[in-house]
Backbone bond lengths (Angstrom), bond angles and torsions (degrees), N, CA, C in turn:
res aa  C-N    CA-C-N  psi(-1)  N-CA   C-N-CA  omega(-1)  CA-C   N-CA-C  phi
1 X - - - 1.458 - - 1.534 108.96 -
2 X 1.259 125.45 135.25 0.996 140.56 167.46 1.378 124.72 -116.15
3 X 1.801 111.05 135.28 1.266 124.74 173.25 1.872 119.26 -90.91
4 X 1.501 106.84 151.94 1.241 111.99 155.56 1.873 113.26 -133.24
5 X 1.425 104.12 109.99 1.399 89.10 -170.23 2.107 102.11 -95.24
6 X 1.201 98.52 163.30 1.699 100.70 -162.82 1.615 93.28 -147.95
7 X 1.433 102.66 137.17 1.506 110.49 158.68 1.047 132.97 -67.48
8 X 1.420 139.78 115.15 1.666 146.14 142.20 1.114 128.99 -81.61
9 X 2.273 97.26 110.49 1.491 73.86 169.17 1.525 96.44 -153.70
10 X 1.160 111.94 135.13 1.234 135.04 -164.69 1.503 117.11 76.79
11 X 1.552 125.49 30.36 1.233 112.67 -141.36 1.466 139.56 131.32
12 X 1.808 81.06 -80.94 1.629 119.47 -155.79 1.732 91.83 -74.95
13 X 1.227 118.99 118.99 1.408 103.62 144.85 1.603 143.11 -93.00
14 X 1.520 125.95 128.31 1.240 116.82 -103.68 2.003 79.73 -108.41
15 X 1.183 137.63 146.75 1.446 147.76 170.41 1.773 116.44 69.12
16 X 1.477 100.83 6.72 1.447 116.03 -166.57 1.898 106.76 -36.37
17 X 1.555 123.49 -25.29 1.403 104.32 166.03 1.472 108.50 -52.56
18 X 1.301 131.07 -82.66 0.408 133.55 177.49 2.074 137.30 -9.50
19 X 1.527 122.64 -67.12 1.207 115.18 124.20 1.286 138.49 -30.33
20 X 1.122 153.22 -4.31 1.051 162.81 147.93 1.210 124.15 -51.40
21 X 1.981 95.59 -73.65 1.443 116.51 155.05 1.431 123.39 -42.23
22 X 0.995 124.80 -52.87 1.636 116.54 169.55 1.733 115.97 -65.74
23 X 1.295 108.20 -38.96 1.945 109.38 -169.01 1.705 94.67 -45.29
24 X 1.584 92.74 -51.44 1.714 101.06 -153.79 1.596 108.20 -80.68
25 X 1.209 118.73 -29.25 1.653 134.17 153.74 1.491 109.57 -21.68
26 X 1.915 96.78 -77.28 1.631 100.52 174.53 1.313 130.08 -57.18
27 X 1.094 124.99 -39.64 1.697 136.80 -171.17 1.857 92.35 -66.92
28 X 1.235 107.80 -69.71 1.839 86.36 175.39 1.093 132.24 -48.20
29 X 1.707 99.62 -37.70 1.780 84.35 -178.11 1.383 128.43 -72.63
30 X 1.255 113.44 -31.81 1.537 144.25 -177.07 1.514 110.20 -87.29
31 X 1.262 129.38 -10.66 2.122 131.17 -158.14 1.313 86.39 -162.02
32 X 1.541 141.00 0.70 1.245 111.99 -170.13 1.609 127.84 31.34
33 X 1.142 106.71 39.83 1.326 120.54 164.75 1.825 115.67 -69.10
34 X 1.022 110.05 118.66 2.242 92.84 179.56 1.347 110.13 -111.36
35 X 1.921 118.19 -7.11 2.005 89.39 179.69 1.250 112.85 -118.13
36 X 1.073 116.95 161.47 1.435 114.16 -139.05 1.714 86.74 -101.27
37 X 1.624 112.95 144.71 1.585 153.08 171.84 1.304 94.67 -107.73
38 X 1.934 95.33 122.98 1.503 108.38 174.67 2.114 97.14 -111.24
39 X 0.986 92.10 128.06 1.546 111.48 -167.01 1.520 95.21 -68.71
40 X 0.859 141.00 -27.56 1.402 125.46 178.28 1.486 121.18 -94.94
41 X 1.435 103.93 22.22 1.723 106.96 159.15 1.593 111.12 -109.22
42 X 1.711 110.92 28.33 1.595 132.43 172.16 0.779 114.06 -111.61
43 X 1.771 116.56 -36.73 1.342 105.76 -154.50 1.734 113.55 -110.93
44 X 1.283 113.11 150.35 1.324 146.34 -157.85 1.303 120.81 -110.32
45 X 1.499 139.42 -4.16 1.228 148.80 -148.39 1.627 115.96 -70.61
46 X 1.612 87.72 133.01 1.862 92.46 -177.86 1.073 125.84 -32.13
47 X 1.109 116.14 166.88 1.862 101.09 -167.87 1.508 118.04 -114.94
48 X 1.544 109.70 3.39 1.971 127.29 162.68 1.868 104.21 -125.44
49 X 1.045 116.00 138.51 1.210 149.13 167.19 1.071 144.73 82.54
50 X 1.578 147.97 -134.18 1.437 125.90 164.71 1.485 97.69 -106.62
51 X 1.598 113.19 145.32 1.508 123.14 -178.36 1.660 103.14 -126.48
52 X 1.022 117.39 147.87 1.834 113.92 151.92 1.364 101.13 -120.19
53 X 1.399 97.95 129.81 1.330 119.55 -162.90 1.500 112.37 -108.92
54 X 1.319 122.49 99.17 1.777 126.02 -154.16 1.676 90.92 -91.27
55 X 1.047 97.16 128.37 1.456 86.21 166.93 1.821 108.27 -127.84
56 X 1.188 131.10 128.68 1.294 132.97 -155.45 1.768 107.21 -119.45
57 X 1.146 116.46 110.17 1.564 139.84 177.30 1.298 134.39 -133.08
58 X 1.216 100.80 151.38 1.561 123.01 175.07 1.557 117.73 -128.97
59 X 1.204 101.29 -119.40 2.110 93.66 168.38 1.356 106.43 -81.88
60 X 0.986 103.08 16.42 1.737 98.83 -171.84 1.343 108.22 -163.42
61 X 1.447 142.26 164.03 1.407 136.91 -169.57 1.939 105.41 -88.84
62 X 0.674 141.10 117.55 1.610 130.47 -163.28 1.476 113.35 -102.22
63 X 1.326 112.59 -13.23 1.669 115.83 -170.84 2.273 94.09 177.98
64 X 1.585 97.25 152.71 1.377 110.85 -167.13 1.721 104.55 -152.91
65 X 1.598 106.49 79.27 1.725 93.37 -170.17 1.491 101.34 -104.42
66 X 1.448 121.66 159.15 1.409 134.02 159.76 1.308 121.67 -93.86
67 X 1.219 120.13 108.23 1.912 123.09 -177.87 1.556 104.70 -116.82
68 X 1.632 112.56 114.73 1.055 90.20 179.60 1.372 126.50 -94.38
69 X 1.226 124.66 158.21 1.780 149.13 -122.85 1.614 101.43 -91.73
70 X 1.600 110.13 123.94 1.290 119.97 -167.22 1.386 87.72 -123.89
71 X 1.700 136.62 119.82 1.387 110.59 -165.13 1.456 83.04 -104.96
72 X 1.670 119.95 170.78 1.315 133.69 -168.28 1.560 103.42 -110.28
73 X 1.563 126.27 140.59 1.242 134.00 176.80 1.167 112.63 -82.96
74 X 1.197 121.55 109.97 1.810 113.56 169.33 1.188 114.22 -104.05
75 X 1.241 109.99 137.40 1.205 127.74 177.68 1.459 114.17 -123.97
76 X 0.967 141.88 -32.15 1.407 131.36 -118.80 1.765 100.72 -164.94
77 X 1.396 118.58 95.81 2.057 106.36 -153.85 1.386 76.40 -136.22
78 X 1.974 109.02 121.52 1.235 128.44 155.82 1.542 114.05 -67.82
79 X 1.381 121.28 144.03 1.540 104.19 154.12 1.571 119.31 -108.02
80 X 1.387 84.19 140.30 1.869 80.40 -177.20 1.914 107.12 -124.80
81 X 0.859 105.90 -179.62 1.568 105.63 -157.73 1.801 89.87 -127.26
82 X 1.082 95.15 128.86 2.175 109.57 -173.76 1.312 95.12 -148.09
83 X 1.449 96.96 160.04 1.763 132.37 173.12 1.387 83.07 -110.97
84 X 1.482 160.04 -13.55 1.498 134.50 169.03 1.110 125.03 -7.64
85 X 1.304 112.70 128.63 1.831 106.62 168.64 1.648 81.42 -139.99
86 X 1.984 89.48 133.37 1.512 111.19 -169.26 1.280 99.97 -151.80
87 X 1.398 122.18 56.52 1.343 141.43 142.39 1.170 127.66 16.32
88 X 1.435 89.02 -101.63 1.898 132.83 166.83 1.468 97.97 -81.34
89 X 1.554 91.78 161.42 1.649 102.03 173.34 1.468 98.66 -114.91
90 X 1.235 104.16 109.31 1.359 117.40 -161.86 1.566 111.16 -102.99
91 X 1.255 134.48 138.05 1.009 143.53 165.60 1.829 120.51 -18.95
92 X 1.341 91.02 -63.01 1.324 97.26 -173.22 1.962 102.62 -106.65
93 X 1.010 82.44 143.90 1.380 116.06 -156.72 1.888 106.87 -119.27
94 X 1.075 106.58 31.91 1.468 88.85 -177.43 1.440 115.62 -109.44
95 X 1.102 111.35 15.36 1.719 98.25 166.91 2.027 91.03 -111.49
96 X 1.148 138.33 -2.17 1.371 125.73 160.13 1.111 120.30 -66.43
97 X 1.647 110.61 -36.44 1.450 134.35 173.73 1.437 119.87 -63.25
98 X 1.604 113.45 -28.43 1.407 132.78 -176.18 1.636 92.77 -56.72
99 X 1.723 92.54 -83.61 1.548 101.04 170.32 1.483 150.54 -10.03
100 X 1.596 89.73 -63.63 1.418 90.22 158.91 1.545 127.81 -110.29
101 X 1.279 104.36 56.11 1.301 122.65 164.19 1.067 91.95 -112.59
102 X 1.585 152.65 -94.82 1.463 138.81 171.73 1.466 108.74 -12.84
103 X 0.849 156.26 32.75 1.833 166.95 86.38 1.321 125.71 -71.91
104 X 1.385 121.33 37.91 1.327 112.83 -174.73 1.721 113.99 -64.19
105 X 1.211 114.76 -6.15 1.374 130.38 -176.37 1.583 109.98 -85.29
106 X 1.324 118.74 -0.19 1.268 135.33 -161.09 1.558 116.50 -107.43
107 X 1.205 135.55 163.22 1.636 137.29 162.86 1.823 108.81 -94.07
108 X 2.194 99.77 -31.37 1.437 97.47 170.23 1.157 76.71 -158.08
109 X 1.860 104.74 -159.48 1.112 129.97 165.17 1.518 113.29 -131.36
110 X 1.649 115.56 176.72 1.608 130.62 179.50 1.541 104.63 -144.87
111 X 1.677 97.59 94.19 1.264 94.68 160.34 1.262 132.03 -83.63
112 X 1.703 95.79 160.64 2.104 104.27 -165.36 1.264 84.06 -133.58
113 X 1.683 92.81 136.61 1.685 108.21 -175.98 1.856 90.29 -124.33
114 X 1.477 99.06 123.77 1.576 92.47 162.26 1.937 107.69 65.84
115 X 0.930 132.75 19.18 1.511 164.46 119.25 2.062 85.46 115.94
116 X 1.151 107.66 43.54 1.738 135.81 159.53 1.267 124.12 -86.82
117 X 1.371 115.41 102.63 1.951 97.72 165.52 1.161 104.89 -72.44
118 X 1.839 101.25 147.06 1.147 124.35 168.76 1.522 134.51 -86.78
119 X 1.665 78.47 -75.93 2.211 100.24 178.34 1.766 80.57 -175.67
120 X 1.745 74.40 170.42 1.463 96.95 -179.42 1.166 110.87 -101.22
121 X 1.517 143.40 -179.55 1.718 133.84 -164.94 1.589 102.96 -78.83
122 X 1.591 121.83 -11.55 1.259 110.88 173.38 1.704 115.09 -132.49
123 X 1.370 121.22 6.76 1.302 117.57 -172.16 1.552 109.34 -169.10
124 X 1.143 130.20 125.53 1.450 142.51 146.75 1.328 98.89 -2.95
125 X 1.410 103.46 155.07 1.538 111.57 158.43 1.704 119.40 -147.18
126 X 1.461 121.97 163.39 1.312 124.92 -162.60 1.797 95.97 -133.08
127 X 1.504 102.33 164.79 1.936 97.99 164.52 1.021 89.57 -162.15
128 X 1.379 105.22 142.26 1.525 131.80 179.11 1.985 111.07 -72.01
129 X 1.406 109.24 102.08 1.020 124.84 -166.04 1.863 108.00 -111.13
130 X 1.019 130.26 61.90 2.056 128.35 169.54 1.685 86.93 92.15
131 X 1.391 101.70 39.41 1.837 92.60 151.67 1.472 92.98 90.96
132 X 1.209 110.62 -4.20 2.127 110.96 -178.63 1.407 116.37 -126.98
133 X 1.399 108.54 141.63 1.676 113.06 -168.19 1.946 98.56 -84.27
134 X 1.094 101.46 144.05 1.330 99.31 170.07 1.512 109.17 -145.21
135 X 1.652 119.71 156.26 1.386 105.11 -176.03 1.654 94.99 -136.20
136 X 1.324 118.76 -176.03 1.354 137.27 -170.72 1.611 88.92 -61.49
137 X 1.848 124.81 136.72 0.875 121.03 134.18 1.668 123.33 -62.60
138 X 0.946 136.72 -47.77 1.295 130.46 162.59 1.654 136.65 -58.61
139 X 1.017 130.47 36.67 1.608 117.48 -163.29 1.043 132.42 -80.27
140 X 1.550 144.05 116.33 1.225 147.22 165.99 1.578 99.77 15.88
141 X 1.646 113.41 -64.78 1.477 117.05 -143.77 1.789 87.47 -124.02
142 X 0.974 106.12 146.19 1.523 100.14 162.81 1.961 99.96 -114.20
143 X 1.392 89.82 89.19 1.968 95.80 173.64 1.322 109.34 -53.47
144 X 1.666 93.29 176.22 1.788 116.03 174.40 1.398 92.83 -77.46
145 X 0.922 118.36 -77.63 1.518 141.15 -172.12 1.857 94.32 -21.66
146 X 1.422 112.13 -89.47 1.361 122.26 -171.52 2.158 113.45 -48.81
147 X 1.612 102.29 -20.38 1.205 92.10 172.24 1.858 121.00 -85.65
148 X 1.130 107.76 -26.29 1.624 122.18 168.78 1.116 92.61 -50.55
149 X 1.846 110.97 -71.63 1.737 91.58 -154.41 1.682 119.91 -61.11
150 X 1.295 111.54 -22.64 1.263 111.67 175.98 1.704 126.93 -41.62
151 X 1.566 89.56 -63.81 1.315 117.54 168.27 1.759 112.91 -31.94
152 X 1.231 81.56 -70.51 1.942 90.38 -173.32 1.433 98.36 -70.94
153 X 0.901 125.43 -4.78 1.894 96.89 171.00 1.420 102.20 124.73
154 X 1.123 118.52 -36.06 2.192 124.69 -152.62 1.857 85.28 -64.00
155 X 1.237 107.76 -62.25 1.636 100.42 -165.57 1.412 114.25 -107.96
156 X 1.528 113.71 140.51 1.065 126.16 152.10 1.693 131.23 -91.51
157 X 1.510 124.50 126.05 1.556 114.57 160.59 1.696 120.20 -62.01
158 X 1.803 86.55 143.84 1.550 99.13 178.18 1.438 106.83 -147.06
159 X 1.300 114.70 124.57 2.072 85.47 165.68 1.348 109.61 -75.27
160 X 1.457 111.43 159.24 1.373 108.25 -142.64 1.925 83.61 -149.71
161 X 1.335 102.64 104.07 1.702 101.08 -176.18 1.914 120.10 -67.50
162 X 1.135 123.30 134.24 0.923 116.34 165.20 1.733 122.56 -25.16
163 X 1.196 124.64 -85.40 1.751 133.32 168.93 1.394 109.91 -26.62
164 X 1.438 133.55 -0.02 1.393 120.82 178.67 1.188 96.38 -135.87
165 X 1.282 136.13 52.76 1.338 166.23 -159.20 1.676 99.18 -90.91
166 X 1.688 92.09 -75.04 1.596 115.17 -179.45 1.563 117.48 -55.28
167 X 1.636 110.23 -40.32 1.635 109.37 153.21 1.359 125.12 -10.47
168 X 1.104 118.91 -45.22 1.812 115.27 -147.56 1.176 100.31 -83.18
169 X 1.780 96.79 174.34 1.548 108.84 -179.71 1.336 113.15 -106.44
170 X 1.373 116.46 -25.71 1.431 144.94 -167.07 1.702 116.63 -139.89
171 X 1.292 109.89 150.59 1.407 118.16 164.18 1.412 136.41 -130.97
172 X 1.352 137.61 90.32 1.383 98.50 -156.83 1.664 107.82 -128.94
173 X 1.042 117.34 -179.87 1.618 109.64 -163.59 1.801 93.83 -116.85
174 X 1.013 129.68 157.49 1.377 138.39 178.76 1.844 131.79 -154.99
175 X 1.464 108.92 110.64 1.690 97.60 179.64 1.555 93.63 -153.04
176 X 0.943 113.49 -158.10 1.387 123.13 -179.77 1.192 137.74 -45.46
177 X 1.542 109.48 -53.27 1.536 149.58 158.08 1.841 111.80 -43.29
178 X 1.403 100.28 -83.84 1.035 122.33 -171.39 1.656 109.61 -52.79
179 X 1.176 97.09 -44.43 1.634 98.59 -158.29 1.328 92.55 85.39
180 X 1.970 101.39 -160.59 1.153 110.93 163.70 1.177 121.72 -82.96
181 X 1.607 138.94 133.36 1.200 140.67 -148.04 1.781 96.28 -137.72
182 X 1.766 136.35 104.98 1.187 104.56 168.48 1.359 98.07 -99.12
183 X 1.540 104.64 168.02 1.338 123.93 -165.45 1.511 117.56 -131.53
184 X 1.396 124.74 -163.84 1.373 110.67 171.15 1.811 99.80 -156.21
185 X 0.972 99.82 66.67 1.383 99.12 179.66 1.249 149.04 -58.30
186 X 1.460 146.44 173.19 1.171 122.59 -171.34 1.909 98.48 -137.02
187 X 1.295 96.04 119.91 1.734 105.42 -150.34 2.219 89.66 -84.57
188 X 1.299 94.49 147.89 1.269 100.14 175.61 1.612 87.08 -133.98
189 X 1.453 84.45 -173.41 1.743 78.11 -178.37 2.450 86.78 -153.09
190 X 1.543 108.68 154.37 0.951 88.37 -175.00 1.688 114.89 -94.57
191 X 1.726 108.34 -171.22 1.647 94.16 -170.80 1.332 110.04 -86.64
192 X 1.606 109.63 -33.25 1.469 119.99 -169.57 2.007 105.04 -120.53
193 X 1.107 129.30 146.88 1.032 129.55 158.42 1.661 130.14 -54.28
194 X 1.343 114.29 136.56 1.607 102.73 161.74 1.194 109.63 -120.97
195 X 1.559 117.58 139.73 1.650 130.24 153.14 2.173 114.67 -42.58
């Protein structure tokens, strides 16, 4: 089962090309599905405030709920070191969850594959590099969020090594929800590795 989660707010659902492009992305690659479903001849969304809008699929859409949006404070991002492969944005989530459970000391985590940042257990990430945002050429997830900004210009891909972490000027976290969010985090690092 696969998720696409999407912003609601007021209504409006907010980058929906974008979602689109990925819903119908996955279903071919994964269902060989080829014509393209425009998600907003589903959706129904309350008509005051901010919602995240889960929508849960396979060859077919299976469930579409509205929760409205409690955003989470981060402060505090372990790094831990994984072989993860997180493709799809998949429903179930329990080896991300694995992960950052070995951080219970944490708000999230940033996994590094191959001494590479990736993403964090819930959002892309960017760092302010000579006045320019740049994000992981490689990421766990390739988001809505991180593919817009690409597009329009704001971000560039880089692999981006763990050890030059402390380098930056900026940090910021990015997905659906959030938007772009910069932050100021406080980097831990973990004791033991997980697969």
């Amino acid at each position: 089962m696969l998720l696409e989660t999407i912003c609601i707010k007021d209504s409006k659902a907010l980058h929906l090309y974008y979602h689109n492009q990925r819903f119908n992305k996955a279903r071919k690659e994964l269902f060989g599905i080829e014509s393209f479903f425009d998600l907003a001849t589903v959706l129904s969304p309350p008509s005051i405030g901010i919602y995240r809008c889960r929508i849960l699929y396979d060859y077919s859409i299976q469930q579409i709920e509205y929760i409205p949006y409690q955003p989470k404070n981060i402060q505090t991002i372990t790094l831990i070191e994984s072989t993860l492969e997180y493709k799809y944005k998949y429903a179930n989530r329990s080896k991300l969850d694995s992960l950052k459970k070995s951080a219970p000391q944490s708000d999230d985590i940033l996994i590094i594959k191959n001494s590479l940042i990736t993403d964090t257990s819930i959002a892309n990430i960017a760092f302010l590099e000579n006045n320019r945002w740049i994000t992981p050429k490689t990421p766990l997830l390739a988001g809505t969020t991180r593919q817009r900004l690409i597009e329009n210009g704001f971000l560039s891909e880089k692999n981006i090594q763990v050890d030059k972490i402390h380098l930056f000027d900026g940090v910021a976290l990015m997905n659906a929800m959030v938007g772009f969010k910069i932050i100021t985090p406080i980097w831990m690092k973990a004791e033991v590795n997980y697969g």
